[in-house]
N, C-alpha and C positions, 0 to 999 in steps of 0.2 A: 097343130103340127106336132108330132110325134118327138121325143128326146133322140134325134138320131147325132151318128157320126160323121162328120164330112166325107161325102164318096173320094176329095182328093189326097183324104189321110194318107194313103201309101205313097204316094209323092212328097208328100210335106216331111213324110220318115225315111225316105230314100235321102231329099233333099239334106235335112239334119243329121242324115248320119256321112255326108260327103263333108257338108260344113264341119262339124266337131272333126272329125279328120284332119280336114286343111287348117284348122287353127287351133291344132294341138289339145281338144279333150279325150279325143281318143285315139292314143298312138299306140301299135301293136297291139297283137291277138286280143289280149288280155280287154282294152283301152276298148277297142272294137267290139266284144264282147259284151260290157257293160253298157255301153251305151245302146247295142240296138235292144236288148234286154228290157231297158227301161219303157219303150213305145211310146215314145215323145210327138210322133206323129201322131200318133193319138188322144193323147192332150190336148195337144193343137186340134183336133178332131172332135173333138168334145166341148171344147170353149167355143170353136167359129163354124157352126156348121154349113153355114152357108158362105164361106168368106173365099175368097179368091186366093189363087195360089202363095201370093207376093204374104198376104199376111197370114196363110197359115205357116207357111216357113219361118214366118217372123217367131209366133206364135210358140213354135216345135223347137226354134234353138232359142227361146229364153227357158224354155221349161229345160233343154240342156244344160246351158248356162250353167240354171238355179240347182239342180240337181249334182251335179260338177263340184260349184263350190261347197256345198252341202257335206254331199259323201267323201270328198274329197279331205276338209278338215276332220271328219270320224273317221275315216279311214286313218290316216298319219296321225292320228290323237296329237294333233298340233297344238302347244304351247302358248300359254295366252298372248305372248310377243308375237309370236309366228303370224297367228289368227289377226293379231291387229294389225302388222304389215302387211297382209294380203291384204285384207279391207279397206284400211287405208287407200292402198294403192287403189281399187275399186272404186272407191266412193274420189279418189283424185279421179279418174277417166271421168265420173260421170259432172266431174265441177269442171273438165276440160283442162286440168291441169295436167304439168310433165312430169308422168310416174314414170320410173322402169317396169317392163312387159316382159321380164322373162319370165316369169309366171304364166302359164296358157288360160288361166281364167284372165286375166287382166288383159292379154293380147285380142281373147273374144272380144269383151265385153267393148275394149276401144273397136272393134269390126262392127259391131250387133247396134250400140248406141246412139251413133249418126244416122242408121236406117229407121229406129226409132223414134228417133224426134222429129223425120222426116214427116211423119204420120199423127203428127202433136198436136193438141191445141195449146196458145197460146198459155205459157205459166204453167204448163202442165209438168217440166222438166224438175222445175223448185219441188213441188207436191210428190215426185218417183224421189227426188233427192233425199229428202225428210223420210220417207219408208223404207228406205232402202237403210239410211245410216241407222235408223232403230234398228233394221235386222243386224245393224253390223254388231251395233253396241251390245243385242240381245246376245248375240252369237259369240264373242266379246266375256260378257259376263259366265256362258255357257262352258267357256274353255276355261277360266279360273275359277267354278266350282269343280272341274276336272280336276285338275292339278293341284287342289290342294282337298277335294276329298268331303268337301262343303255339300250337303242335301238341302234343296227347297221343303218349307212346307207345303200346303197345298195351293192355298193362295197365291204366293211368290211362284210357285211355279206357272203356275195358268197365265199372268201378265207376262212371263218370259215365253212361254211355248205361244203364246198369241205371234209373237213377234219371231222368232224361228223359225214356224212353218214358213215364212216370204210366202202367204198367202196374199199380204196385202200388196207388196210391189207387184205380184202377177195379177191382182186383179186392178193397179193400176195400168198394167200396159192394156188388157183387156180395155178399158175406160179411155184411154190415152186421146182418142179423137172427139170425146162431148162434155159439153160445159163442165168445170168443177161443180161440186156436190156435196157441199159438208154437211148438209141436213142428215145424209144418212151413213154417216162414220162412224155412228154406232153398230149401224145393222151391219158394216166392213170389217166388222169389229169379232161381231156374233157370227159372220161367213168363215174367220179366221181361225175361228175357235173350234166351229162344227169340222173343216176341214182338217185344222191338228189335232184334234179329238179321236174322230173316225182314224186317223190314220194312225196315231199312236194305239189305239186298241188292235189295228191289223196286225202292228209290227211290234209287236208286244213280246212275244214269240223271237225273234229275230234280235231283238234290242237287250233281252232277258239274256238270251247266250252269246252276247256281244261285253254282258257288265252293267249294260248300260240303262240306266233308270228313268221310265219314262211316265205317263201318265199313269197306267197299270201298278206301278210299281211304288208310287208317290200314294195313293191312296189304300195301298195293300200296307204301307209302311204309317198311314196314317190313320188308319181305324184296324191296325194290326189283325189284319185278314188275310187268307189265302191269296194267292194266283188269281182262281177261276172266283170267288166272289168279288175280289179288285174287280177284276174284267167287267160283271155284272153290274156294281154303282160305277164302271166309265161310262156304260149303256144307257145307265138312264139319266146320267147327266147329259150324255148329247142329247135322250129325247128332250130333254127340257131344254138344251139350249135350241133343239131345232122347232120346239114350242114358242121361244121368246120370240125368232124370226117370222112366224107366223103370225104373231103377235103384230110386226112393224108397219106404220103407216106412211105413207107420206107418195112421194115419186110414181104409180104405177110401174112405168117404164123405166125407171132406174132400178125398182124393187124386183122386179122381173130380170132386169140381166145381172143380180146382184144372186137371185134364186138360181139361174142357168148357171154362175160359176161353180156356188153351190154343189149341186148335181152333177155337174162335166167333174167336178177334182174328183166325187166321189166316185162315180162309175169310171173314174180313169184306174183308181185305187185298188177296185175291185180287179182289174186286168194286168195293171203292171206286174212284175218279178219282183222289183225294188223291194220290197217286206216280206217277203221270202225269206229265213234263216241262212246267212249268208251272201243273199241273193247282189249287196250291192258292191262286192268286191271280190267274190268269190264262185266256187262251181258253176258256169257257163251254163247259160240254159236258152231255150226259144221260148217269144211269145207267140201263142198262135197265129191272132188274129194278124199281127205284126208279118211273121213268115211265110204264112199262105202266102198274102197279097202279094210278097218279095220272093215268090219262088222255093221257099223252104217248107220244115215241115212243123208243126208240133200240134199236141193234141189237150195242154191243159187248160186252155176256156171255152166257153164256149161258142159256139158258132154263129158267124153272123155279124162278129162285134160285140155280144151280148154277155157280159160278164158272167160267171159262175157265181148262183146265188150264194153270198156268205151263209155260213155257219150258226144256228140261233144263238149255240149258248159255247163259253168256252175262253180262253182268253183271246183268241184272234179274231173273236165273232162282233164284227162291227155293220154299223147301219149302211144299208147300200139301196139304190135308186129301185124304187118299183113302181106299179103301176099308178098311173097319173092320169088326170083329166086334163083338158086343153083348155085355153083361156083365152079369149077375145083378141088376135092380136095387136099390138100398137107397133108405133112408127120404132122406136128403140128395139122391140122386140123381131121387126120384119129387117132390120138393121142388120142382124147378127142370128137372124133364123131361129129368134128364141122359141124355147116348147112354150113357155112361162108355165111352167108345169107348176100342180098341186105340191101339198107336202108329201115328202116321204113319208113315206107309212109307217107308224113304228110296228113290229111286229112282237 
């Protein structure tokens, strides 16, 4: 089976973008803008391709959610107090505690979180709990090197940007309904890395005329190199991390939906606006594939669903999904309509 997108993606981004409305992530033009911008219907499209309406909308506003709170503290350069009150409050919804909600991420997330554990396995709630408060604390740490002006080395950055992308809480909700699986935390580990990796080299470009210092810029400042050779050793650090992953044994069918997440963040990366120069607070733009489907217009990816091939070389030039062979399905794989595709190809 081919890496496709869910045919009910455009529902599931109709859906999310009524939802974020009705619970305050996107309020006016501006609010409106941003979010349909991002193609979270698509997300959701690329992680469940086969998944019915109920969970791809599930699907389509965590990826709002997570994106909300994200841009949301870069945008306001909130203060490490700030950042920990939000979170707080966050991490109280998800322990069932009585936080105040006049924050519209903490009013989602008490909406979003009872539908979610709806969908649980047993103990699975503790395991989001624990991923989530690492992104807080990461996220947390992230805001008082702001404010006082502090840079990681190289090292100390990669364990903090593991844990900021919220690759892992999204690939727990993905997991949310089949037995725990700690044998392969490492390889959740290696998915988190390759995912903030890739996308810090997209938005390199973006984060650079923002101030702000990211993986590009951590190793341009640590082997005191240009821009576009940083960009080049970020390149060939994900091939090798996307070697280690090839490298892992264990699960077939865990290692297979652990690959599809893999592959969905990336080719979601390749389409969104979000790392666009400016793109997540500023000048209004369409996605294509996103508008067609809704009635609008635009013209900058490509057709189909089919992301615009990245760039070879350059700073924004990051590894993106190409051709794949198919692999024997399994029961976890026919679950969730995995391709369980090959490795990406380094080019």
């Amino acid at each position: 089976m081919p890496h496709t997108c869910n045919a009910e993606w455009d529902a599931a981004e109709r859906q999310v973008r009524e939802w974020g409305t009705r619970v305050g992530l996107a309020t006016g033009g501006d609010g409106e803008h941003r979010l349909a911008r991002m193609g979270h219907g698509r997300m959701a499209g690329w992680l469940a391709p086969e998944a019915d309406r109920f969970d791809l909308g599930l699907l389509a506003q965590w990826s709002a959610f997570i994106a909300f709170v994200d841009d949301g503290i870069d945008h306001e350069q909130a203060g490490p107090k700030q950042v920990r009150e939000l979170l707080d409050q966050l991490i109280g919804v998800l322990e069932h505690t009585d936080v105040p909600r006049a924050h519209p991420a903490v009013g989602a997330l008490a909406e979003l979180w009872p539908r979610t554990l709806a969908s649980a396995a047993p103990g699975w709630a503790s395991r989001f709990v624990r991923l989530y408060r690492q992104f807080a604390d990461a996220t947390h740490t992230e805001a008082e090197l702001r404010a006082t002006g502090r840079r990681l080395g190289l090292a100390d950055y990669l364990v903090l940007r593991r844990h900021t992308i919220t690759a892992l809480p999204t690939i727990a909700v993905v997991e949310r309904a089949l037995p725990e699986h700690t044998a392969l935390d490492d390889l959740r580990d290696i998915t988190a890395d390759i995912i903030a990796w890739a996308n810090d080299i997209a938005s390199a470009k973006r984060e650079l005329a923002e101030g702000t210092e990211n993986l590009v810029g951590v190793l341009a400042r640590e082997h005191g190199c240009d821009l576009p050779e940083a960009a080049a050793k970020a390149r060939a650090m994900l091939a090798r991390r996307m070697d280690d992953f090839d490298a892992a044994t264990g699960d077939p069918d865990r290692i297979a939906l652990l690959r599809h997440v893999r592959d969905s963040a990336l080719a979601w990366q390749g389409e969104t606006h979000r790392n666009a120069p400016g793109a997540a607070w500023h000048r209004p733009a369409r996605h294509h594939a996103t508008d067609t489907a809704l009635g609008g217009r635009g013209a900058r990816h490509g057709r189909g669903g089919r992301p615009v091939r990245q760039p070879r070389a350059g700073i924004g030039a990051a590894a993106g999904p190409a051709a794949r062979q198919q692999l024997p399905p399994t029961p976890t794989a026919a679950a969730y309509g995995l391709p369980a595709a090959a490795a990406i190809r380094r080019r």
